[in-house]
matplotlib code that plots the C-alpha trace (Angstrom):
import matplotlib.pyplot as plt

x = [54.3, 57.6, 60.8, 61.2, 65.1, 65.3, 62.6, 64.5, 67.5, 66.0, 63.8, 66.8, 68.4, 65.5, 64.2, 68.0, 67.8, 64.5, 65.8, 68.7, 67.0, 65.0, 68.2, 70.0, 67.2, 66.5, 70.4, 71.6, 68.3, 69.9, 73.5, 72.5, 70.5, 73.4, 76.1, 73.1, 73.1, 69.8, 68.1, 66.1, 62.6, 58.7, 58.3, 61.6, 61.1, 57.6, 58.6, 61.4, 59.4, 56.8, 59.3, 61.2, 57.7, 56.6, 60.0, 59.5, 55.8, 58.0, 60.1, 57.8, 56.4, 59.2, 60.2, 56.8, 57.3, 60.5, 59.3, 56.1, 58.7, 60.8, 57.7, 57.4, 54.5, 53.0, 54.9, 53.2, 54.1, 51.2, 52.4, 49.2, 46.9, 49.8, 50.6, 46.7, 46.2, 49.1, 47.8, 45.0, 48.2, 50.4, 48.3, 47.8, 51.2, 51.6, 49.3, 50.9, 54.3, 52.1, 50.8, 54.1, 55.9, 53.5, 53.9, 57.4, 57.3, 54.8, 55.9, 60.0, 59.9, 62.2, 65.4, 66.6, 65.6, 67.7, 64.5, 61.8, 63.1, 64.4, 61.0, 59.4, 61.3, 60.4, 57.4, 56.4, 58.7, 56.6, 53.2, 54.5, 55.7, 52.2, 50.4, 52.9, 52.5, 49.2, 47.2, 48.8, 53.0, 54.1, 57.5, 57.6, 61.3, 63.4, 61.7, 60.8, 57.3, 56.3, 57.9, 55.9, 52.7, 52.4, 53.8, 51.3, 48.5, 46.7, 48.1, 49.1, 48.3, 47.3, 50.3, 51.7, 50.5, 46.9, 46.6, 48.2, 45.4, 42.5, 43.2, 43.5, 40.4, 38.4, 39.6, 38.8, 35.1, 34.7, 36.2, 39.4, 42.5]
y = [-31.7, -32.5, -30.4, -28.1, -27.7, -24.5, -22.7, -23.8, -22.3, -19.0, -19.0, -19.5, -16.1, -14.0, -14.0, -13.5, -10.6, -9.6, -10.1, -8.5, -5.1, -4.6, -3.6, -1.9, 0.2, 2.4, 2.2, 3.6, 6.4, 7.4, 8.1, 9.6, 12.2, 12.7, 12.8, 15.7, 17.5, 16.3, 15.2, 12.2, 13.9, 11.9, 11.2, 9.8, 7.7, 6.7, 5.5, 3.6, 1.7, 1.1, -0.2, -2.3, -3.7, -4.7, -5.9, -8.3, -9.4, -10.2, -12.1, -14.3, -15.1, -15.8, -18.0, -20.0, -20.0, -21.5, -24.5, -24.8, -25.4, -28.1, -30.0, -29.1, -30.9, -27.8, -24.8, -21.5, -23.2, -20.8, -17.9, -17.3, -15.9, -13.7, -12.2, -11.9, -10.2, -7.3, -6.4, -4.2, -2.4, -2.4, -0.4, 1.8, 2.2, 2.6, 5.8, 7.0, 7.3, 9.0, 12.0, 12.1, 12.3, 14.9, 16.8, 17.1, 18.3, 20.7, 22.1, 21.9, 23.7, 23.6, 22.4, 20.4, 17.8, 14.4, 14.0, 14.0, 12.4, 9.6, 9.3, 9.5, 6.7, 4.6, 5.2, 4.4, 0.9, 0.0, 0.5, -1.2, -4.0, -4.3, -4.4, -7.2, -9.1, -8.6, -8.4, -9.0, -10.1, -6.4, -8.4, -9.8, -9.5, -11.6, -15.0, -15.6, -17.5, -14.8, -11.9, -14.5, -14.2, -10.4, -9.5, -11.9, -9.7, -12.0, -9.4, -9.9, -12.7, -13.2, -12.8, -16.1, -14.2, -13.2, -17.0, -19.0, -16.4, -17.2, -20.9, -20.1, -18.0, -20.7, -23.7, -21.5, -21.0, -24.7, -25.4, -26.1, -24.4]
z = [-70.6, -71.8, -71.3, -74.3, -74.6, -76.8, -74.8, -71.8, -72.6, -73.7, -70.8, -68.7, -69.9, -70.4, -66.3, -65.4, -67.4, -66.4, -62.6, -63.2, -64.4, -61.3, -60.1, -63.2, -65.0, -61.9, -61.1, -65.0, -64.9, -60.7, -62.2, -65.2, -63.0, -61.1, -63.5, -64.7, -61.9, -61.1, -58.3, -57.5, -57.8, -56.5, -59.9, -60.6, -57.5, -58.0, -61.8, -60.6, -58.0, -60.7, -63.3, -60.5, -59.4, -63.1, -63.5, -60.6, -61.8, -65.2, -63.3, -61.6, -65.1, -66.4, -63.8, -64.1, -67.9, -67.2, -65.1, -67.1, -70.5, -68.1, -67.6, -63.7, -62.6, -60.5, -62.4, -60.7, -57.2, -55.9, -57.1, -59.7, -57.2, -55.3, -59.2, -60.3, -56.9, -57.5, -61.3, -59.2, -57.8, -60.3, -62.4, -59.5, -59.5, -63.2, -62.8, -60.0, -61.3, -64.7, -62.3, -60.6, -63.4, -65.3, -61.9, -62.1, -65.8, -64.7, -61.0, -62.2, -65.4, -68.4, -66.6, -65.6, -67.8, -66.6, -63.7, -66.0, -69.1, -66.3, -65.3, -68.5, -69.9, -66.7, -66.1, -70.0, -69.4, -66.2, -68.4, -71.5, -68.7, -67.3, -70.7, -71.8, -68.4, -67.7, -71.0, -74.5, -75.3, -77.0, -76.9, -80.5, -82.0, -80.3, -81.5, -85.5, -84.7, -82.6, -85.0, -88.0, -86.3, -85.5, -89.1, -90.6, -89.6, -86.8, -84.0, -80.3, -78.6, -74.9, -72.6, -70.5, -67.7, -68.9, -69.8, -66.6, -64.5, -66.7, -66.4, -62.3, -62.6, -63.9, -62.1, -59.0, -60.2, -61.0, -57.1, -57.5, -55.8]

ax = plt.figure().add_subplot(projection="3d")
ax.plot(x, y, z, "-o")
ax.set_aspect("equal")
plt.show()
């Protein structure tokens, strides 16, 4: 394939960003709790890994969506079957952080309410990261075609992800990799 400029350069940002947030998510939702009052409760640290994980996966993506857009001649380097083989657990993880969090609002009562909206809010990121890695790109507003495509009526489309582990998938039943 040949290098694609414009996506390069966008790509370049957006898994910076992405990397970047692994870090800086959980790190805002820890000193808003404590500026709170609030503690770091299981389902605030249960939601954080799952966001952080998910955040990685996103990473990885974008990476390979990077080096497919430069025209790399082997762009997942790999790493397809090690991301196809952590959707199982990241959806694990995805409903662990839900009970956690649903525990928390439950066994803590009204207040405080830093933990659980912390976790809330991160634990609905990690899913929403999982569905746009793993199944269909939510992520629609920060590029006109795609913003085009979803307003014309013709819906989400496959994620990269979804896509690079069906093509692995089925070179791997036809015996290759």
């Amino acid at each position: 394939m040949k290098p694609n400029p414009t996506l390069i350069r966008r790509l370049e940002g957006y898994w910076k960003l992405e990397a970047g947030n692994v870090v800086v998510i959980p790190g805002v939702a820890a000193y808003v709790i404590h500026e709170a009052g609030g503690v770091i409760t299981p389902g605030v640290a249960i939601s954080m890994l799952a966001a952080s994980s998910l955040l990685v996966i996103g990473t990885l993506s974008l990476r390979i969506m990077l080096r497919r857009a430069r025209g790399e001649a082997d762009p997942t380097r790999g790493r397809i079957p090690l991301l196809a083989a952590l959707q199982w657990p990241a959806l694990l993880l995805c409903a662990a952080a839900a009970v956690a969090t649903i525990v928390d609002w439950i066994a803590r009562g009204p207040y405080p309410l830093a933990e659980r909206l912390a976790a809330s809010v991160l634990t609905l990121l990690a899913i929403l990261e999982y569905v746009n890695y793993y199944h269909v790109q939510l992520q629609h507003f920060d590029h006109a075609p795609d913003w085009k495509r979803l307003s014309s009526g013709r819906g989400f489309r496959p994620s990269h992800l979804a896509r690079e582990i069906d093509r692995w998938k089925r070179a791997k039943s036809r015996g290759g990799e």
